[in-house]
N, C-alpha and C positions, 0 to 999 in steps of 0.2 A: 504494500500500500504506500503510496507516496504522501509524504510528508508537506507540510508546506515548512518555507522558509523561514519566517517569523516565528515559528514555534521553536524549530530548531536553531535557531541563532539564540534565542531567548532560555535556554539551557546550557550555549556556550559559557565559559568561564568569564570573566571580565578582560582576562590577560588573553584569549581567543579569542573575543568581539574583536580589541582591539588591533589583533594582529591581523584578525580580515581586513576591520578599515584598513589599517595600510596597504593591505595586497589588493584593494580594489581599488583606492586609490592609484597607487602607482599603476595599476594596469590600464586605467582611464587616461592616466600621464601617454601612457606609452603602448601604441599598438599601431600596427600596418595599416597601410590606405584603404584597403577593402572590409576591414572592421571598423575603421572611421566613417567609412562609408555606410556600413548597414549600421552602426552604433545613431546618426544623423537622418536615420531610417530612410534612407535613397535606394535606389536599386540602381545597379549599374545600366537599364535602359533610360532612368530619369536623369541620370548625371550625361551619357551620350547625346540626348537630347538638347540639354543644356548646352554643351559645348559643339554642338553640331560635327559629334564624330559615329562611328558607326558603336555598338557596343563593346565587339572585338576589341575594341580598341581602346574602353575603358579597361580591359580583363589585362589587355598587356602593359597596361599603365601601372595597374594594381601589383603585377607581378617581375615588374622588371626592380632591381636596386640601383641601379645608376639611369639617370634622368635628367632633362635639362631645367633647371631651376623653374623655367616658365612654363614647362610642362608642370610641374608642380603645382606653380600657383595657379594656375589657371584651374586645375584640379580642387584646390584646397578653396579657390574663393567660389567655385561650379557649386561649392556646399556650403555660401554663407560664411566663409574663414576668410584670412587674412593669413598669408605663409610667413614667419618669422624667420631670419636664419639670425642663429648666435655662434658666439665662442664660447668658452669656456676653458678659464684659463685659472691652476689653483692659486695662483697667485693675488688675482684682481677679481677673480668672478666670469661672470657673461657678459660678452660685451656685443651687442646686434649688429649686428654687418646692412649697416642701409645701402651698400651701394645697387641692390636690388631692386630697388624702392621704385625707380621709375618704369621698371617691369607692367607696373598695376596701368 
């Protein structure tokens, strides 16, 4: 019989709640284009439409790891974003690389 979640969270320890929030948090932080995409509830024929390509062609967007920055953005703003790129550096922090900026 399947459980619901609320119940079962709610029997977690305190020290368990807490270690889920972080695991879903960070997982919210960080996940691939095609779980951005369904997380933003698009289907990759609503995002093709948007950007006037064929789907296929969402699917190798999603699936490729090197891309040209304005493939990106054009991606990330198809769903209502804005693409940041940073550095990160242990010494200073993150520092945002605008030279993209007129990309948009």
């Amino acid at each position: 019989m399947a459980k619901n979640f609320r119940e079962l969270r709610a029997r977690m320890s305190p020290k368990a709640q807490q270690a889920s929030a972080r695991e879903h948090a960070r997982l919210v932080r960080e996940m691939p284009l095609g779980k951005l995409r369904a997380a933003r509830e698009m289907t990759q024929e609503n995002l093709a439409r948007i950007l006037h390509v064929n789907q296929s062609e969402i699917s190798k967007i999603e699936r490729r790891a090197d891309m040209y920055v304005s493939t990106l953005a054009s991606y990330i703003e198809a769903m209502g974003g804005a693409l940041e790129i940073r550095a990160v550096f242990p010494d200073v922090g993150a520092v945002k690389i605008n030279q993209f900026e007129e990309l948009r």
